[in-house]
C-alpha positions as CSV (number, residue, x, y, z in Angstrom):
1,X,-9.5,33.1,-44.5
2,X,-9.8,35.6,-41.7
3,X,-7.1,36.3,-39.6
4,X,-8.9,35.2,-36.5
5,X,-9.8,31.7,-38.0
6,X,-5.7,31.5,-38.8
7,X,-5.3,32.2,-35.6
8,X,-7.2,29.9,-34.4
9,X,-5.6,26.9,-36.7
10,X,-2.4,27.7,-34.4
11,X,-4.5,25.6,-31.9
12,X,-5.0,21.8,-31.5
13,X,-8.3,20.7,-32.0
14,X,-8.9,19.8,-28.9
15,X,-9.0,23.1,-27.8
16,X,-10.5,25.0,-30.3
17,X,-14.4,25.9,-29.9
18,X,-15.0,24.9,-26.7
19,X,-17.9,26.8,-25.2
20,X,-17.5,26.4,-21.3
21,X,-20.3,28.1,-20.3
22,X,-23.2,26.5,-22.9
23,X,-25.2,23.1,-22.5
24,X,-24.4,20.0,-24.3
25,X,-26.8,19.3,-26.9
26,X,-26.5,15.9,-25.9
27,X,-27.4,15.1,-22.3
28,X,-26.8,11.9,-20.0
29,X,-30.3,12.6,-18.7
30,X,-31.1,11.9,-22.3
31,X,-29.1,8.5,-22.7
32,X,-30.8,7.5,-19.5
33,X,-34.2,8.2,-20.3
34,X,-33.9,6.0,-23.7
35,X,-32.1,3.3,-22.3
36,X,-35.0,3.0,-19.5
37,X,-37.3,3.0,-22.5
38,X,-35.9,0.3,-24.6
39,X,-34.5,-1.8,-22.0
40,X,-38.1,-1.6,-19.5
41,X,-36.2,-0.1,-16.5
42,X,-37.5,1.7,-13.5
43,X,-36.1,4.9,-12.8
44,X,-35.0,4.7,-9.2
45,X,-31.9,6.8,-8.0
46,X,-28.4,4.9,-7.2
47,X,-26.8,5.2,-3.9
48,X,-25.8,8.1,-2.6
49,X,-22.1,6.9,-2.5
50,X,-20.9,5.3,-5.6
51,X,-17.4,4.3,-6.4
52,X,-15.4,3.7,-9.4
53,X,-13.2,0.6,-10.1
54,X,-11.1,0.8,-12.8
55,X,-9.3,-2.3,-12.2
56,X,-12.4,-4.2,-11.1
57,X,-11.0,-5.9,-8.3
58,X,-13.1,-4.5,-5.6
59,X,-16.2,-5.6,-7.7
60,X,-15.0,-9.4,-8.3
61,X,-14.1,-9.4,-4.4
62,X,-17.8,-8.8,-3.8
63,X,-19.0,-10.8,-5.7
64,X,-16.3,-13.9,-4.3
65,X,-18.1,-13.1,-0.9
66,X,-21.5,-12.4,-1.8
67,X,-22.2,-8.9,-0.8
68,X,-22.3,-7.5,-5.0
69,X,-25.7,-7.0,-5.8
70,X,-26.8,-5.7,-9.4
71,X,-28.7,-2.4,-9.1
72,X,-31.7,-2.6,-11.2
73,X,-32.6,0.5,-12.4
74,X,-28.8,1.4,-13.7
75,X,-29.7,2.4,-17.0
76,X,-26.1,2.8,-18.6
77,X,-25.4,1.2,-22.3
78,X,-21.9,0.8,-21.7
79,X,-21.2,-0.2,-18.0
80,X,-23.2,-2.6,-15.2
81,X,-23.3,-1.2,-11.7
82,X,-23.6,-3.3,-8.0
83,X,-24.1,-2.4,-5.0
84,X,-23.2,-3.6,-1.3
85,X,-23.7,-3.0,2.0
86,X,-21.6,-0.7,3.5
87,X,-21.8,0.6,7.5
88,X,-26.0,0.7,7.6
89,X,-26.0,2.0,3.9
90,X,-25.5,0.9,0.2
91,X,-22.9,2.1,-2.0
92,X,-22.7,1.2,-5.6
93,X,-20.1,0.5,-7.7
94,X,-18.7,0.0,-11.3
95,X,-16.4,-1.6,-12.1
96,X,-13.2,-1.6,-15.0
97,X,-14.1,2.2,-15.8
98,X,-10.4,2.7,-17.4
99,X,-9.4,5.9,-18.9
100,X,-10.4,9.5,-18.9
101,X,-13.3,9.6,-21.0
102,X,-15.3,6.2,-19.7
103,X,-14.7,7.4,-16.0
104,X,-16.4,10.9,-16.9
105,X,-19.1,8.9,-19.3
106,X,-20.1,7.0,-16.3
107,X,-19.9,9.7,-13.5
108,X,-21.6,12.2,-15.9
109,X,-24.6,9.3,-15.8
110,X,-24.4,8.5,-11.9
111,X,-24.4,12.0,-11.3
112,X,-27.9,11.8,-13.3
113,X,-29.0,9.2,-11.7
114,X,-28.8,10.4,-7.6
115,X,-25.0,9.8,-7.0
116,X,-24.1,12.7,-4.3
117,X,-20.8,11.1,-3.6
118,X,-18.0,9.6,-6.2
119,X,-14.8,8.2,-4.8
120,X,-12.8,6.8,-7.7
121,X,-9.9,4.1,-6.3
122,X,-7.3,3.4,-9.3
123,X,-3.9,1.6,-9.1
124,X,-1.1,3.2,-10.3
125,X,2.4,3.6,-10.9
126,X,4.9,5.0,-9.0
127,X,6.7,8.0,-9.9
128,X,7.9,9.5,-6.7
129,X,9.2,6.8,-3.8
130,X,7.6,7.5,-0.7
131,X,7.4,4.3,0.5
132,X,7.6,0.8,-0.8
133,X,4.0,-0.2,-2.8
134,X,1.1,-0.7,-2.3
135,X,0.1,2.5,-0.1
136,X,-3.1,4.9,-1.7
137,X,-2.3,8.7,-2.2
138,X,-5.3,11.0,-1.6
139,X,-5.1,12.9,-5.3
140,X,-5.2,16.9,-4.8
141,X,-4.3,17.6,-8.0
142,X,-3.4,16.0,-11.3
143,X,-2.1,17.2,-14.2
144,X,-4.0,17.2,-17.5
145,X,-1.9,15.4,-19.4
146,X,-5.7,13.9,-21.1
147,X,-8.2,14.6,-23.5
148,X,-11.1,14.8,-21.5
149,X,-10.7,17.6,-19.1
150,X,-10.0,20.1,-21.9
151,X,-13.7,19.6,-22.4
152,X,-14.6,20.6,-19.3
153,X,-12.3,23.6,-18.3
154,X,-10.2,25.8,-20.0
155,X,-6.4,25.3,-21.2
156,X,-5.0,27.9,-18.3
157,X,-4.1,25.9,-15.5
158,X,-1.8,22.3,-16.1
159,X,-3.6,20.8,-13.2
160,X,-7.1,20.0,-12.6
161,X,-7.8,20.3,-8.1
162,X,-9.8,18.3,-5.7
163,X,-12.3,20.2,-3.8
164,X,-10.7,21.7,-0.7
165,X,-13.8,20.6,1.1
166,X,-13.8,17.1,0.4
167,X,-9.9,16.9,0.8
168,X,-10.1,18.3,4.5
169,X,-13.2,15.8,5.5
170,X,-11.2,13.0,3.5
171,X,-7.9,13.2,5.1
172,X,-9.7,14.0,9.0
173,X,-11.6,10.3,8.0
174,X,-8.6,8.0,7.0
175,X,-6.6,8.6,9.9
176,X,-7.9,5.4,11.4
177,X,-7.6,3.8,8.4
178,X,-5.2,0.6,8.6
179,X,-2.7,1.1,4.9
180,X,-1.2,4.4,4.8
181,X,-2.7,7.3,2.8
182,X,-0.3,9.6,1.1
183,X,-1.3,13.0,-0.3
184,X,-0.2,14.5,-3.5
185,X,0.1,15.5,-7.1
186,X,-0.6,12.8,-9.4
187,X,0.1,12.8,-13.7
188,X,-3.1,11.6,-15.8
189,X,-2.3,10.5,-19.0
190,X,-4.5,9.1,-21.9
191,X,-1.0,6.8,-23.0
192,X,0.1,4.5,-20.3
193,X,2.2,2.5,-22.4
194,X,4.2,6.2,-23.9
195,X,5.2,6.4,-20.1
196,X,8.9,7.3,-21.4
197,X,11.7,8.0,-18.7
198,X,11.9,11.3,-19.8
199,X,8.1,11.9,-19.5
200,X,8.5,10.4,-15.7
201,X,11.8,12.8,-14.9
202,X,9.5,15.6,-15.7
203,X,7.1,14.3,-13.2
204,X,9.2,13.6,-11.1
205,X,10.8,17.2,-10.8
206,X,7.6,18.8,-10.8
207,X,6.6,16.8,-7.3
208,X,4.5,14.3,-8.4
209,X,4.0,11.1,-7.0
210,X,2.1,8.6,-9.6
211,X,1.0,8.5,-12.6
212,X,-3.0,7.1,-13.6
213,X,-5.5,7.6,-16.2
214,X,-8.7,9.0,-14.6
215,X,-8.5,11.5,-12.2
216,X,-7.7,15.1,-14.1
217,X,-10.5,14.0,-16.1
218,X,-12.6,13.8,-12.9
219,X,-11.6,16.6,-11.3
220,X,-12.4,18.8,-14.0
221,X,-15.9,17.6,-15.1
222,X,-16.3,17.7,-10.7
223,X,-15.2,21.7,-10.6
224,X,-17.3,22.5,-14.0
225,X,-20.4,20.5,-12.7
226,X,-20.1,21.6,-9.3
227,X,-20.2,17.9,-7.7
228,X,-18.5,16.1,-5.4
229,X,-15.9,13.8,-6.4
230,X,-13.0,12.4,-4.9
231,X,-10.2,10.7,-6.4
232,X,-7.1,7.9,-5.1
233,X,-4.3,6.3,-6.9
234,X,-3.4,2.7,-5.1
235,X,0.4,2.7,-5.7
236,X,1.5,-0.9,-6.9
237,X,3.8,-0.4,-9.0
238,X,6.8,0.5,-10.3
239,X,5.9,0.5,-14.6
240,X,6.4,-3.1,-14.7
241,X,9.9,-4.0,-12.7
242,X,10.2,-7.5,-11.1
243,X,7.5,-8.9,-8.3
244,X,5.6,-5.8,-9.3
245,X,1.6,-5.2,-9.2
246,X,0.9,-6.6,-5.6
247,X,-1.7,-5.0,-4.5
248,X,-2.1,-6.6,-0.7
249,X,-5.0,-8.9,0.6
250,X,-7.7,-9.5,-1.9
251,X,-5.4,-7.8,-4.5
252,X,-6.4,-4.4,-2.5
253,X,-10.0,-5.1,-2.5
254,X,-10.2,-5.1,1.8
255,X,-8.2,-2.2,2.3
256,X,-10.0,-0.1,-0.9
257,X,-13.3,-1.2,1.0
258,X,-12.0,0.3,4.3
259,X,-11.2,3.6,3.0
260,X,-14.4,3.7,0.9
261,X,-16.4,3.2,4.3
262,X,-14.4,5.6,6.1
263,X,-14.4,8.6,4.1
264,X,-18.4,7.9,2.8
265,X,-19.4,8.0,6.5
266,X,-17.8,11.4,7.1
267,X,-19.1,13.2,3.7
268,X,-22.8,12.1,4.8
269,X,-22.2,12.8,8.5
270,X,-21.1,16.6,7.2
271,X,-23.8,16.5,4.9
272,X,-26.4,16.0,7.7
């Protein structure tokens, strides 16, 4: 064995041959195009705006109140997309997209597809009290405490950022916005259930304010791919303690709904 491959074995594999720079053999335009094939699809674009919705309530709130509509030409194997009215315009949405790698499966596919816009809304836990739950935090950063965004960027920085562009027209947006909006660090893990107190001390002392499972992920295929993606953590909880998980009206639904509408209005206003 040469000593560069020994070297090399010092590393996980998760970070060993990663080639930033070079295409994927294996393309979401590519998934698309045969899953329009085999299933007889049209290939119209998605909205412009799209959201993620890993716990799904937003999605089963529209469809209570009969504004979720299924968007026909949404080609993806493993996920069914909506879409609703939103301010004059549609935005689509997809709902129970959990975890690292599904949330950049799917975005890598609406990205494909005509997204412009993706605003991920996730609940999570509490790590740093700022206030009593449920309140969102506008995600600057998170740390890549996942599998996904080693994929995507290299090993040198712990965090994965938000685009400084979209944080400044996001947080000019939501001061109108009714539930308060925090700003911070958030930790992304693949484990949520190896969530030990030690793990959330460590969090804690490094600033951060709630742990999730998406949006290091996100952030890093976003820098990488050079698109625009935007990422909250809905604070309801405090890893399970008593009365925890409330979420507000519509378990969150009407206040997720508000700040989609707010902060897609101003990215396509600046986009104009």
């Amino acid at each position: 064995m040469r000593m560069d491959d020994r070297n090399l074995r010092v590393l996980p594999p998760i970070l060993r041959n990663k080639h930033y720079a070079a295409a994927s053999a294996f393309a979401p335009e590519s998934l698309l195009r045969e899953a329009r094939r085999q299933k007889d699809l049209p290939n119209t674009p998605v909205p412009d705006v799209c959201v993620l919705d890993p716990d799904g309530d937003i999605v089963r709130y529209l469809r209570a109140v009969n504004r979720a509509h299924p968007v026909a030409g949404w080609a993806c194997y493993h996920s069914t997309m909506e879409q609703f009215d939103q301010g004059g315009g549609k935005v689509g949405i997809v709902g129970c997209a959990v975890g690292a790698s599904y949330a950049v499966l799917v975005a890598e596919q609406l990205f494909a597809s005509g997204c412009r816009l993706l605003l991920s809304i996730t609940s999570s836990g509490q790590v740093a009290t700022v206030g009593p739950p449920p309140y969102f935090i506008l995600i600057e950063r998170a740390l890549r405490d996942e599998g996904t965004s080693y994929h995507y960027l290299p090993s040198d920085s712990e965090y994965a950022e938000a685009d400084p562009g979209l944080l400044v027209i996001a947080e000019a947006a939501l001061i109108n916005v009714g539930d308060p909006v925090e700003r911070g660090a958030t930790w992304t893990t693949d484990a949520p259930y190896r969530e030990t107190l030690q793990a959330i001390d460590a969090a804690r002392a490094e600033g951060i304010l709630a742990v999730e499972m998406e949006a290091a992920a996100l952030y890093a295929f976003a820098e990488a791919r050079q698109k625009a993606v935007l990422c909250f953590a809905h604070v309801t909880n405090q890893m399970g303690q008593s009365g925890d998980f409330e979420k507000g009206e519509a378990n969150g639904a009407t206040a997720s709904l508000a700040l989609i509408r707010a902060v897609a209005e101003a990215y396509l206003a600046a986009q104009s």
